[in-house]
C-alpha positions in Angstrom: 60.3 -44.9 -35.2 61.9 -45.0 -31.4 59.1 -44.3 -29.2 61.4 -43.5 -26.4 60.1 -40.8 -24.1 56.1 -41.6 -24.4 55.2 -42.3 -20.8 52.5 -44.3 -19.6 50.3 -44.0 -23.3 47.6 -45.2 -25.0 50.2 -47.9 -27.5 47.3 -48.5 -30.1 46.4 -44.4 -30.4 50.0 -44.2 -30.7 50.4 -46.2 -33.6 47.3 -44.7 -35.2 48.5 -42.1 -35.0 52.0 -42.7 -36.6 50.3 -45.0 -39.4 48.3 -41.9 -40.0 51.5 -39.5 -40.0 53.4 -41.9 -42.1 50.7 -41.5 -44.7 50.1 -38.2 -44.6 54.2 -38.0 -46.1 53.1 -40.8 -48.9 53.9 -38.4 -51.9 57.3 -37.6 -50.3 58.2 -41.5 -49.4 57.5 -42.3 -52.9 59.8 -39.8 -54.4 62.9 -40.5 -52.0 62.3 -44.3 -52.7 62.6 -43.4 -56.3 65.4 -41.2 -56.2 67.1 -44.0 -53.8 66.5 -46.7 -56.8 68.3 -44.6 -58.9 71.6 -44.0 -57.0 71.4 -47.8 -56.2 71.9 -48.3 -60.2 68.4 -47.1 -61.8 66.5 -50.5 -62.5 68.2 -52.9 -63.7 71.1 -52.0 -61.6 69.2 -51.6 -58.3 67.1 -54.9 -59.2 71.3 -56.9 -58.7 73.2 -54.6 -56.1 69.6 -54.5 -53.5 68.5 -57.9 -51.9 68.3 -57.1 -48.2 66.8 -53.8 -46.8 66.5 -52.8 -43.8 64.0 -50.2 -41.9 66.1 -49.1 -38.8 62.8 -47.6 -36.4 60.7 -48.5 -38.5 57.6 -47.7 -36.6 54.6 -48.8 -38.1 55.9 -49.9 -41.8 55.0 -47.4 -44.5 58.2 -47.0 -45.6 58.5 -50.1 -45.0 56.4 -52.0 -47.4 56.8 -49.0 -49.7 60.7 -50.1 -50.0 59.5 -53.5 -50.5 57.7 -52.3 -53.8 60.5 -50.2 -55.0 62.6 -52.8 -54.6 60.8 -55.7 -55.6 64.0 -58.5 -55.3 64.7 -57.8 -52.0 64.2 -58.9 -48.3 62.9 -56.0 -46.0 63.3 -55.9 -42.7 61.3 -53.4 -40.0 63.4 -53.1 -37.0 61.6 -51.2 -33.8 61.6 -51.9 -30.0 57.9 -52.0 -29.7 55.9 -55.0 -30.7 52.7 -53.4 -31.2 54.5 -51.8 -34.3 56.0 -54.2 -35.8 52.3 -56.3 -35.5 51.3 -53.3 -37.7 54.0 -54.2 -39.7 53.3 -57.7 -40.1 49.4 -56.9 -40.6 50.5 -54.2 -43.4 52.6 -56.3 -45.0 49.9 -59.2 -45.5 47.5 -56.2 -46.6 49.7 -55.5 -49.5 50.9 -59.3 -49.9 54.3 -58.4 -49.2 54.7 -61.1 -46.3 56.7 -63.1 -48.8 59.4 -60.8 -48.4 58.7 -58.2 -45.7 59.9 -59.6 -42.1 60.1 -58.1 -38.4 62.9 -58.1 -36.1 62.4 -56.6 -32.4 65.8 -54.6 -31.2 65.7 -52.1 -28.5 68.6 -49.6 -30.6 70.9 -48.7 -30.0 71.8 -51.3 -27.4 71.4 -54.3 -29.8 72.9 -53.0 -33.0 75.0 -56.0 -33.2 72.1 -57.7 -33.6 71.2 -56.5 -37.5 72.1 -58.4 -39.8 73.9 -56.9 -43.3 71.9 -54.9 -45.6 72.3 -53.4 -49.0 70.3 -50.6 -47.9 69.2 -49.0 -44.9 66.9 -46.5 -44.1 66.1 -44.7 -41.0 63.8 -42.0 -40.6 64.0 -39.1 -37.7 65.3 -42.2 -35.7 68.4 -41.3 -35.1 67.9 -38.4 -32.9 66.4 -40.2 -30.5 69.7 -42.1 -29.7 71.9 -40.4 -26.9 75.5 -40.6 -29.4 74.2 -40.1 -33.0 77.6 -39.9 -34.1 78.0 -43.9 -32.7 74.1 -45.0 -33.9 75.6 -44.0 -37.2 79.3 -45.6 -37.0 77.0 -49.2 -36.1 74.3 -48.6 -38.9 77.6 -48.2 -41.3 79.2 -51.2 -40.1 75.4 -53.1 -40.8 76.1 -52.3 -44.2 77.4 -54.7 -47.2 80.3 -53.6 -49.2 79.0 -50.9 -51.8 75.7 -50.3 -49.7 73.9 -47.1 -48.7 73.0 -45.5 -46.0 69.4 -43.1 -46.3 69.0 -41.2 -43.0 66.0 -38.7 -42.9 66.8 -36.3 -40.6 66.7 -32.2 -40.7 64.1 -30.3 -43.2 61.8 -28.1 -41.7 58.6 -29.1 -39.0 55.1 -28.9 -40.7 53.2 -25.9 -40.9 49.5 -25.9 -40.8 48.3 -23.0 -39.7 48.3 -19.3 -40.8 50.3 -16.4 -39.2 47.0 -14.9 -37.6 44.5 -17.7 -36.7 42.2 -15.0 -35.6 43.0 -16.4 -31.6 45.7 -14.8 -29.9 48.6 -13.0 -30.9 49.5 -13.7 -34.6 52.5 -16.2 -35.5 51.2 -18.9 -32.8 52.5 -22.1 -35.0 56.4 -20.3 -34.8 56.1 -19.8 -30.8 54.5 -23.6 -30.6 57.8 -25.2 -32.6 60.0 -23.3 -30.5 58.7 -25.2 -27.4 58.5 -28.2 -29.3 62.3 -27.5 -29.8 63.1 -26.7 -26.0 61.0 -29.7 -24.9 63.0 -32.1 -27.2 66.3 -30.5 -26.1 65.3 -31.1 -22.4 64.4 -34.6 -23.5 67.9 -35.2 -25.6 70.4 -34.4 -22.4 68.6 -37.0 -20.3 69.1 -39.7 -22.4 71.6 -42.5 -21.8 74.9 -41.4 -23.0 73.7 -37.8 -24.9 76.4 -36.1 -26.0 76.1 -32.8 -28.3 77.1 -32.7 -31.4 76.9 -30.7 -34.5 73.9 -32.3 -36.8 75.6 -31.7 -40.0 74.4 -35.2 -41.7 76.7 -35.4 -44.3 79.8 -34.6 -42.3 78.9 -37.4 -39.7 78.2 -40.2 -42.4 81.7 -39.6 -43.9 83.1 -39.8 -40.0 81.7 -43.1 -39.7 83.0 -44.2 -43.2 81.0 -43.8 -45.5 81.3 -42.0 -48.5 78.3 -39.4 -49.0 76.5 -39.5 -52.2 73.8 -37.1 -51.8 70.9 -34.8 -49.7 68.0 -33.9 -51.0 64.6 -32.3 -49.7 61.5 -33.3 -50.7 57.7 -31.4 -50.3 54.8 -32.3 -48.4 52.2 -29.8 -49.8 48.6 -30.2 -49.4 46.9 -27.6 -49.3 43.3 -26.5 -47.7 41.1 -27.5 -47.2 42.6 -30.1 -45.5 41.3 -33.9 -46.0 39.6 -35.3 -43.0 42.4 -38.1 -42.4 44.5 -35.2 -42.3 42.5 -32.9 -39.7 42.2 -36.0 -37.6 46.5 -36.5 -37.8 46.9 -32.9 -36.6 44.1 -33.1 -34.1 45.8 -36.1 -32.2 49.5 -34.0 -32.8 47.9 -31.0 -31.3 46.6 -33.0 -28.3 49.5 -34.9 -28.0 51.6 -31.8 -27.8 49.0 -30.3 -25.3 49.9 -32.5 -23.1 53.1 -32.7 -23.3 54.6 -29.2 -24.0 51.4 -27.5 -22.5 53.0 -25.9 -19.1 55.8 -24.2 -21.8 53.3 -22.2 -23.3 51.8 -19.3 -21.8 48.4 -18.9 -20.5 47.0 -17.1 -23.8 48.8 -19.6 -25.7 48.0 -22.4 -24.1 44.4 -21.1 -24.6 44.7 -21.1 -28.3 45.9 -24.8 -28.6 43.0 -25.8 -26.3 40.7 -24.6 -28.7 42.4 -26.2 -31.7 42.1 -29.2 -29.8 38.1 -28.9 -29.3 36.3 -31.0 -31.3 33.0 -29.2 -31.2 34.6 -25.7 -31.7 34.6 -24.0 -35.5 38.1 -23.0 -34.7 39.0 -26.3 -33.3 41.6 -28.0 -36.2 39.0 -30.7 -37.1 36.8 -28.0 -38.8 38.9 -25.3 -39.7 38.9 -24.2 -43.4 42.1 -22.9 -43.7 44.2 -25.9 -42.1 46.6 -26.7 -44.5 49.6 -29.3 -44.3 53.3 -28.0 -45.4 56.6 -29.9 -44.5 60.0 -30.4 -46.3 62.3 -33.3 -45.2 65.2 -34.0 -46.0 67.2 -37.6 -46.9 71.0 -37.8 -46.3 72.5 -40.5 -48.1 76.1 -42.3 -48.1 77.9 -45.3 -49.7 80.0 -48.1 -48.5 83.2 -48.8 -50.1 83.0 -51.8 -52.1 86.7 -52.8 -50.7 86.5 -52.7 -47.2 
């Protein structure tokens, strides 16, 4: 998870917070790791042609460990700039007893690509487009790659919805006009990073440009519905606050009203104790293959 962007933050709530996130998507992770094992060869198959993965962003090392298990041969590797993370890794790992075979590596991407050493599998999830050139993060994650690996990028889907149309604050269809500022807000963020350059997101079409073959998208559901557990209300109270502060001044005054009150702890229509919070999201994993002969 790149962490570019954050400011002057709070590093522990931060990870918290992703841990939590990470979580949240458990059912989904499990399912693409499946699906993964079987385009790597189904068991036995994926037991020979997997012995080093590697979690490009990793952030705080669900995925992470959860590779580890579905993959139980192989090396895994969490690769992310910030150290705090990668201690969560670390402390994750040991939880599990996975430190046999899960390791860290600190690499402030993309400026250290050339640092990563070969894998028979990489995953990267919504990393990616935090990198000014995705077209050149993916040409160096492909050239990381052993002869006949793949290439998972999670990327696209749709954003999390957790709220009804009418919330019963405000104008109805609040959650739609709060994504479209998360949208601006990440666009504004995008141009000013170091060497952004545009480009048309269509995943597939940039794996095969940095030559790979693809082999495959495929969406998977995040669906719990309400009411909401409370590790769940407490993940969308701290992404609610987060985006308070950070997209706040985008919204206007009514709206910004509304998301103040989500964010009030002691408030029945604060997010924490509403009954009809719910937690929807659909993400997608691209994936692409190495040639064997290159």
């Amino acid at each position: 998870m790149n962490t570019h962007h954050t400011g002057d933050i709070d590093r522990d709530a931060l990870g918290a917070q992703l841990e939590r996130e990470a979580e949240l998507h458990t059912p989904f992770l499990e399912k693409a790791a499946r699906w993964l094992r079987e385009l790597m060869g189904g068991d036995d198959g994926a037991d020979l042609a997997v012995g080093r993965v590697l979690d490009a962003g990793s952030g705080p090392g669900v995925a992470t460990c959860l590779l580890a298990r579905t993959f139980p041969h192989a090396d895994v590797v969490a690769v992310d700039q910030d150290p705090a993370l990668l201690e969560r890794v670390r402390l994750r790992a040991a939880k599990q007893r996975l430190s046999a075979r899960v390791s860290v590596q600190r690499a402030d991407l993309p400026g250290e690509f050339d640092a990563l050493s070969p894998a028979d599998l990489i995953w990267t999830s919504r990393f990616v487009h935090h990198l000014g050139h995705q077209q050149a993060a993916l040409d160096a994650l492909s050239a990381t790659l052993r002869p006949g690996g793949t290439l998972a990028v999670v990327e696209s889907g749709l954003p999390p919805r957790f709220l009804p149309r009418d919330i019963g604050m405000g104008r109805p269809g609040f959650q739609a006009r709060l994504d479209a500022a998360v949208e601006d807000h990440f666009a504004s963020l995008r141009a000013e990073l170091p060497g952004s350059t545009r480009v048309v997101e269509d995943w597939p079409a940039m794996m095969a440009r940095a030559g790979l073959v693809p082999t495959g998208s495929r969406t998977f559901l995040t669906d719990l519905p309400a009411p909401l557990e409370l590790s769940a209300r407490e993940h969308l109270h701290s992404h609610l606050s987060r985006l308070l502060e950070r997209i706040g001044d985008r919204l206007d005054a009514e709206d910004r009203a509304v998301l103040e009150r989500l964010v009030d702890g002691d408030a029945c229509t604060g997010i924490l104790w509403r009954p009809d919070a719910f937690y929807l999201a659909a993400t997608t994993v691209h994936t692409a293959r190495a040639c064997t002969g290159r």
